[in-house]
Backbone as numpy.savetxt, mean C-alpha at the origin, in Angstrom:
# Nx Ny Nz CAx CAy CAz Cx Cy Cz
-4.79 -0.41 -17.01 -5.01 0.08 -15.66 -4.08 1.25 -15.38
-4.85 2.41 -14.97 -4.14 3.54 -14.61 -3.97 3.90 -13.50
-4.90 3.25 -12.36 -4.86 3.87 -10.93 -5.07 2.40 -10.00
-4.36 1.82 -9.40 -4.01 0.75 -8.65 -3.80 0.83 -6.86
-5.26 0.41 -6.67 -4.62 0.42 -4.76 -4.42 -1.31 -4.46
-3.82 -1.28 -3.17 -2.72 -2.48 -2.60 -3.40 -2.27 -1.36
-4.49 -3.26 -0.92 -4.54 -3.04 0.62 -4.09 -4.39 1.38
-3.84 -4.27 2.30 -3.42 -5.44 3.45 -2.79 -5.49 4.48
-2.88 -6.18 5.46 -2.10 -6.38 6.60 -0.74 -5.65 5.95
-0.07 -5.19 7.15 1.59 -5.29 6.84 2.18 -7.01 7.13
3.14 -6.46 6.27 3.47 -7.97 6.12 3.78 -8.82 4.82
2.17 -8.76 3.83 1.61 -9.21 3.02 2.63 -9.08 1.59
3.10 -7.88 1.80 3.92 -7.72 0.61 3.34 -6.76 -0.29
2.72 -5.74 0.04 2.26 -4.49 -0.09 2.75 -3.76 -0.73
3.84 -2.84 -0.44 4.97 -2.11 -0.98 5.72 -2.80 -1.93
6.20 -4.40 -1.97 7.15 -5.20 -2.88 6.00 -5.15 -4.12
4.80 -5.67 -3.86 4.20 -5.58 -4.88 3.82 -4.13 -5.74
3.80 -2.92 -5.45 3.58 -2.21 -5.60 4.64 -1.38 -6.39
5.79 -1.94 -5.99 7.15 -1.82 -7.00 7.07 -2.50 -7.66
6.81 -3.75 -7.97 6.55 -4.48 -8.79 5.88 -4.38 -10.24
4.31 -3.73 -9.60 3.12 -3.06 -10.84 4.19 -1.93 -11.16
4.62 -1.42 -10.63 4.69 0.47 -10.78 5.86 0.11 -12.44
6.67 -0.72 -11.95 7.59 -1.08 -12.85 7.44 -1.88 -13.81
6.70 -2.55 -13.70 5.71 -3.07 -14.99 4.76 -2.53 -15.55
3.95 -2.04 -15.50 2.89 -0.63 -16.07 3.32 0.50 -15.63
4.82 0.51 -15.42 5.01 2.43 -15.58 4.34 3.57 -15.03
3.60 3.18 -13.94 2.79 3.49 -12.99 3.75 4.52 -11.76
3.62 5.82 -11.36 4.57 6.45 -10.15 3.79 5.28 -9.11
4.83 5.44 -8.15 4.39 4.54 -7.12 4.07 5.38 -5.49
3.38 5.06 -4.86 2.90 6.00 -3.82 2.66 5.31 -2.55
3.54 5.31 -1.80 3.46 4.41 -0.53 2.78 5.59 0.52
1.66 5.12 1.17 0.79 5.78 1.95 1.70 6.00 3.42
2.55 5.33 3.69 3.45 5.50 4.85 4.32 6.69 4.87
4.61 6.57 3.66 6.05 8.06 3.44 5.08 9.25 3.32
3.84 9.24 3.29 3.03 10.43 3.08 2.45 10.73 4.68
2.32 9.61 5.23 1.58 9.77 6.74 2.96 9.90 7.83
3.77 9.28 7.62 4.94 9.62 8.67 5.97 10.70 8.78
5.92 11.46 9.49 7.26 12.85 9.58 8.20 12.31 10.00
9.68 12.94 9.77 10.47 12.49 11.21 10.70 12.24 12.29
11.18 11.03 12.62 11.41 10.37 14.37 9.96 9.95 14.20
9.30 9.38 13.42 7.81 8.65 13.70 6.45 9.89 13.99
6.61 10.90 14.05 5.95 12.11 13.94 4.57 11.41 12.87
3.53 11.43 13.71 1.99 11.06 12.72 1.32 12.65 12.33
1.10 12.50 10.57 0.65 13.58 10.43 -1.08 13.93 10.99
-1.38 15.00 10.88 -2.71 15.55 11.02 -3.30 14.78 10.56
-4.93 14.14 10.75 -5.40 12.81 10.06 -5.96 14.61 9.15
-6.67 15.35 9.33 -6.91 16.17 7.88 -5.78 16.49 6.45
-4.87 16.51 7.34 -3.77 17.07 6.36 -3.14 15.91 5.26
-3.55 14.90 5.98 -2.71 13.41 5.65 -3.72 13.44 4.38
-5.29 13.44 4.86 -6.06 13.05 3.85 -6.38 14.10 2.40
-6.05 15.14 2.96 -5.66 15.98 1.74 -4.62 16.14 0.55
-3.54 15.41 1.36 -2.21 15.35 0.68 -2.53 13.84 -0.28
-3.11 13.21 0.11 -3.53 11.27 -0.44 -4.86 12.02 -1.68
-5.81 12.64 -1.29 -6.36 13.42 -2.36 -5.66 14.20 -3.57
-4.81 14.98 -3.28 -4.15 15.49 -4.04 -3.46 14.31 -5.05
-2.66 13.71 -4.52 -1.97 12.38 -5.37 -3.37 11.42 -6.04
-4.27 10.94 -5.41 -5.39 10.09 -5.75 -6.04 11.01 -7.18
-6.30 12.15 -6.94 -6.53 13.40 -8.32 -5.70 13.15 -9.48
-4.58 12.37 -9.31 -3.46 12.65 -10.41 -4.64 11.28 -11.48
-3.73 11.32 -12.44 -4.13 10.35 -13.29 -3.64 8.82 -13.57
-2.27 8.85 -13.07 -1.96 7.44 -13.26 -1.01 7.41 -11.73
-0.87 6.22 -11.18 -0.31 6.03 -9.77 -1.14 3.98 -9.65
0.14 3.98 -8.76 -0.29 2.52 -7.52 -0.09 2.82 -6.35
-1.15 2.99 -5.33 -0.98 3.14 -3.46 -0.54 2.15 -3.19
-0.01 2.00 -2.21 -0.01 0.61 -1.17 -0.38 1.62 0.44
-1.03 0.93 1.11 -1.62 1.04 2.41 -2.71 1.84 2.36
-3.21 0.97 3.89 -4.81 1.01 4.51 -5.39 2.61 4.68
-4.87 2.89 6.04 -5.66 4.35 6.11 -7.30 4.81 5.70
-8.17 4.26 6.68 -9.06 4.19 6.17 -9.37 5.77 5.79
-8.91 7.03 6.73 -9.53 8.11 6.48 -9.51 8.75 4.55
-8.51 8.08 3.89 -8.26 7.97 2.60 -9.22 7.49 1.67
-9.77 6.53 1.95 -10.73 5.39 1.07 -11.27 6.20 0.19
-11.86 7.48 1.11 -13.10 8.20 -0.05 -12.04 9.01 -0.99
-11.24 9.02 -1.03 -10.52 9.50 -1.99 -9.94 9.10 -2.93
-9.55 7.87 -2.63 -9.07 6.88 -3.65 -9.70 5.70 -3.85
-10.62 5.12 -3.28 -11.02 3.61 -3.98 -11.74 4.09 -4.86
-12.77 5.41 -5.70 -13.70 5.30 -6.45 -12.94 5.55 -7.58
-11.63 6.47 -7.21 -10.81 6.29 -8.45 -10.30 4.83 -8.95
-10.03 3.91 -8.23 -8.95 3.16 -8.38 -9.72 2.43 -9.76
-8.47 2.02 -10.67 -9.50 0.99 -12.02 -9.25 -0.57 -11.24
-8.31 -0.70 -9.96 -8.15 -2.09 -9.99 -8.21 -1.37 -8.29
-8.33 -2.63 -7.51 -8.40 -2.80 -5.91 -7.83 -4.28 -5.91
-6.42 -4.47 -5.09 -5.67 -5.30 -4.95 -5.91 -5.81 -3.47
-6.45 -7.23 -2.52 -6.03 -7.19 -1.67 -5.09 -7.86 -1.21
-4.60 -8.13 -0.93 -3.31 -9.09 -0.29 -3.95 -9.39 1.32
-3.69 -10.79 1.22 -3.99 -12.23 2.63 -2.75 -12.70 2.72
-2.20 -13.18 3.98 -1.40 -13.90 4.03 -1.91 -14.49 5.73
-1.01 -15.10 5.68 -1.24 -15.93 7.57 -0.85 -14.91 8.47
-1.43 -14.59 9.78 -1.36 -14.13 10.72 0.39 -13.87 11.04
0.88 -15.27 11.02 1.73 -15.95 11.84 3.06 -15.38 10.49
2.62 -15.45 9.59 3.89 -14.93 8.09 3.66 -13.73 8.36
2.76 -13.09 8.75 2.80 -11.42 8.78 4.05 -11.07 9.14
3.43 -11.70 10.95 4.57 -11.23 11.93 5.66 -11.74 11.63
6.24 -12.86 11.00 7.38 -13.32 10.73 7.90 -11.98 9.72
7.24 -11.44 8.99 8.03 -10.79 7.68 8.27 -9.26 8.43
7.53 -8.53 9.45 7.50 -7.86 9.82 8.69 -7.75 11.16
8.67 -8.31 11.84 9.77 -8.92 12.76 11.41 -9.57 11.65
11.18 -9.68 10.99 12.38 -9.85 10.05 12.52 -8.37 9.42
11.73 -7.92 9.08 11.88 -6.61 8.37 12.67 -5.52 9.40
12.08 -5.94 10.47 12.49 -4.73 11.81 14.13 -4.97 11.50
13.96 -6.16 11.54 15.76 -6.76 12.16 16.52 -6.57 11.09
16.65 -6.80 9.95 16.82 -6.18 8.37 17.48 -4.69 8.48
16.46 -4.36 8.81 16.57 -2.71 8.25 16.80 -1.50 9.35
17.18 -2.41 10.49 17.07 -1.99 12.07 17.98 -0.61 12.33
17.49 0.30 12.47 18.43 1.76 12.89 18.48 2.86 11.30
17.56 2.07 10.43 17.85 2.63 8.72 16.29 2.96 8.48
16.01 4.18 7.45 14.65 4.10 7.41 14.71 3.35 5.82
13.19 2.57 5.56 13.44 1.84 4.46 12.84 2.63 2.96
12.58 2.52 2.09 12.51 3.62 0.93 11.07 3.69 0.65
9.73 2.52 1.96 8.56 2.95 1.67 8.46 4.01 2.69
9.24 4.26 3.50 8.75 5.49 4.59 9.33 6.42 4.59
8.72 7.87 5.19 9.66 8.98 5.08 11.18 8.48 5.58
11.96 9.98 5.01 13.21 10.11 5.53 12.93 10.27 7.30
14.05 10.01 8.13 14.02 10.02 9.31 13.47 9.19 10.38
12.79 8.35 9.54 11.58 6.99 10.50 12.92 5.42 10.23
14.00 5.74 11.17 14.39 4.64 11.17 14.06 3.23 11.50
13.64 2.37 11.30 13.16 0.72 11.40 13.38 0.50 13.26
12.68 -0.01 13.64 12.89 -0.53 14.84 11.73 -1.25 15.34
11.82 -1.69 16.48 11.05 -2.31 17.27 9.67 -1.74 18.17
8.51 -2.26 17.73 7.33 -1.46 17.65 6.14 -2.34 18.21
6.25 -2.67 19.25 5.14 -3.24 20.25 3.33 -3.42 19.77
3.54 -1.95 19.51 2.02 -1.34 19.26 1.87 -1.77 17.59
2.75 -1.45 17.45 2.96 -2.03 15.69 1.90 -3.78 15.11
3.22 -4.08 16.31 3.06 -5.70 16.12 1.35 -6.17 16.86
1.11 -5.28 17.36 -0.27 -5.96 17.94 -1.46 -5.57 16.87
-1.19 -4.42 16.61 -1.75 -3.98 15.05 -2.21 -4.85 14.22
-0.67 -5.46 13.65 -0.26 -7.01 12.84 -1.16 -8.36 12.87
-1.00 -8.54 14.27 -1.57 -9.62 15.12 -3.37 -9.31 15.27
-3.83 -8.12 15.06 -5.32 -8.05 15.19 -5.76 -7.28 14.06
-4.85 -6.86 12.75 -5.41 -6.62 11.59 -6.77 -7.59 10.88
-6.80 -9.49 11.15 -7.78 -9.70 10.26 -8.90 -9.70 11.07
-8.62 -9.35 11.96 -10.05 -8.55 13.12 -10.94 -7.16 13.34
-9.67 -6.31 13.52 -9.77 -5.02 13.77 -10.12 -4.52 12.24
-8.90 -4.74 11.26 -8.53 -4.07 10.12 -9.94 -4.28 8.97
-9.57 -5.74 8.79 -9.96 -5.80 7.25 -11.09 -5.53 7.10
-11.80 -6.01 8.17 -13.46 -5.47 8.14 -13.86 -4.12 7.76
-13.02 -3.83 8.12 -13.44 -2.27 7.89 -12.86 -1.57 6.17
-12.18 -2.33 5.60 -11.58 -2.47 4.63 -12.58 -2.88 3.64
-13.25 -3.99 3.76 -13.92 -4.62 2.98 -15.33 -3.66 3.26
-15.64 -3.37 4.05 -16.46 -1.82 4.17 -16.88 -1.45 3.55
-15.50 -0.34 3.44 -14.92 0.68 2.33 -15.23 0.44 1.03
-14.67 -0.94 0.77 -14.33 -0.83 -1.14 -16.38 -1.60 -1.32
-16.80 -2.36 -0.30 -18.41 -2.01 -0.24 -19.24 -0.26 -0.55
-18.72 0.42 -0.01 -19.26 1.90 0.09 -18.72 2.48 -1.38
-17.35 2.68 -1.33 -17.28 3.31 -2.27 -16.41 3.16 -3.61
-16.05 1.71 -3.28 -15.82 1.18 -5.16 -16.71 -0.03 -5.02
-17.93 -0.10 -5.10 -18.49 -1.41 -5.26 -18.59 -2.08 -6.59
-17.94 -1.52 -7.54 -18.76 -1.86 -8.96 -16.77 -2.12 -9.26
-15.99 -1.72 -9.04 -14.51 -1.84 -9.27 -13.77 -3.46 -9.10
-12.90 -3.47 -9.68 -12.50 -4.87 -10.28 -12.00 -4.99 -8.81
-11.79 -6.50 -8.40 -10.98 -6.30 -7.05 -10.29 -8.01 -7.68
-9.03 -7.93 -6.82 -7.94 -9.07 -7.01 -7.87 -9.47 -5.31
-7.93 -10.80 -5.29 -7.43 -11.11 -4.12 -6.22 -12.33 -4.23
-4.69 -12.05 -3.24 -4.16 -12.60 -3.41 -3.51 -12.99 -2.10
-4.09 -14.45 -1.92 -3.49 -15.15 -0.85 -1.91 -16.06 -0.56
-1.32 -16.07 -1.67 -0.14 -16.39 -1.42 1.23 -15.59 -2.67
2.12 -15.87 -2.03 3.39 -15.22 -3.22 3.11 -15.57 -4.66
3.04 -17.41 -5.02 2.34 -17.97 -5.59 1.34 -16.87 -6.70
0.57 -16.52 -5.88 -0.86 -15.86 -6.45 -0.23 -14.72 -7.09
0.47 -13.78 -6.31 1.06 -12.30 -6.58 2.14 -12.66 -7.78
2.74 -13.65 -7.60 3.28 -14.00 -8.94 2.82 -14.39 -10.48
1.92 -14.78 -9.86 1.08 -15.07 -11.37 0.21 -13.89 -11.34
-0.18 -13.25 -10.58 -0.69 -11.83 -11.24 0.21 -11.15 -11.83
1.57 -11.18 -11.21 2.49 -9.66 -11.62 2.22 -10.22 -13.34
2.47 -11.61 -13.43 2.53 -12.38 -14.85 1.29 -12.10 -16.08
0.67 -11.55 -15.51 -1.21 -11.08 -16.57 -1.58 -9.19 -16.77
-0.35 -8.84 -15.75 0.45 -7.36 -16.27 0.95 -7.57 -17.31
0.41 -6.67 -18.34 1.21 -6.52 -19.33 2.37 -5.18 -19.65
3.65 -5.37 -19.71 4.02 -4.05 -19.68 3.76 -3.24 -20.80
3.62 -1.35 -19.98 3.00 -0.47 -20.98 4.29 0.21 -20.72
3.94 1.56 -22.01 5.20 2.41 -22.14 4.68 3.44 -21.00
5.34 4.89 -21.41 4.91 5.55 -19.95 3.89 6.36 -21.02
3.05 7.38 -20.11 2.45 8.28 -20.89 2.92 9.51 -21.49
2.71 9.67 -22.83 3.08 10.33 -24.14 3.28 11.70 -23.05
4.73 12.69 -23.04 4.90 13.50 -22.58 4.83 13.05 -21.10
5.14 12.21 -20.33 5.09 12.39 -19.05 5.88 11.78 -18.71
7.15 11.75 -17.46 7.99 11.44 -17.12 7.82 10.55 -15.99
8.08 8.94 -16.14 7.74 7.95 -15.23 8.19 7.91 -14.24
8.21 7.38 -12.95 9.32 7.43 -11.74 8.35 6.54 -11.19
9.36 5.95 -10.20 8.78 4.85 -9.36 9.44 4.84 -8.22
9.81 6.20 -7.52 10.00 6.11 -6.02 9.51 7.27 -5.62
């Protein structure tokens, strides 16, 4: 597997997993947040955002993590694998509300520089109406435009653990220099 997306609630373990593959198949890793957020929380252009996720989705080997639907057509027909991650409503917000408090006044290394961690109202309701609002529209997507693509679904740590476990690690590619942040 050369091209790996991660979709799910926040929460789910998205980004952990995504370090996870990147570092086990030698995969660059590409968090959709550090590409969509400017400094002080600044949201990019939804055109510009989706051009810049094209550009990276074009490359040849990579793992995304996050939703963004305006992206999909750019990356699910590439992807060789579609990851989703489930977890409980109620663990979302727990991991997300712990995460705030964690990393509170610091930005964390899936988001741009300058987006320090804090407390996010609109965030959390997001969270709380993702398997409503979100996934549907998710499951959509990889309907429209990876329908024929392998998909993983993983409902508990449990699960994500025994997947990371059926990765096999690869070397990097001949002449190309690996990185995973």
């Amino acid at each position: 597997m050369r091209r790996i997306v991660i979709l799910g609630c926040s929460g789910t373990g998205k980004s952990t997993l995504a370090q996870a593959v990147g570092a086990r198949q030698k995969l660059p890793i590409v968090h959709l947040d550090s590409l969509f957020w400017k400094p002080g929380w600044v949201e990019s252009e939804r055109p510009e955002f989706a051009q810049r996720v094209a550009g990276v989705a074009a490359q040849d080997r990579w793992v995304m993590d996050g939703n963004y639907g305006v992206t999909f057509e750019a990356r699910l027909p590439r992807a060789d694998l579609i990851v989703v991650m489930e977890r409980p409503r109620l663990t979302c917000m727990r991991r997300v509300i712990w995460r705030s408090v964690k990393h509170w006044g610091r930005s964390r290394p899936d988001l741009a520089e300058g987006c320090p961690e804090r407390f996010d109202l609109a965030f959390w309701r997001y969270v709380w109406n993702y398997r409503r609002d979100s996934a549907p529209k998710n499951a959509a997507a990889i309907a429209r435009f990876a329908p024929t693509t392998p998909l993983v679904r993983l409902i508990s740590d449990a699960e994500t653990a025994a997947f990371l476990e059926t990765l096999a690690p690869s070397a990097p590619a001949p002449g190309k220099l690996s990185r995973s942040d």
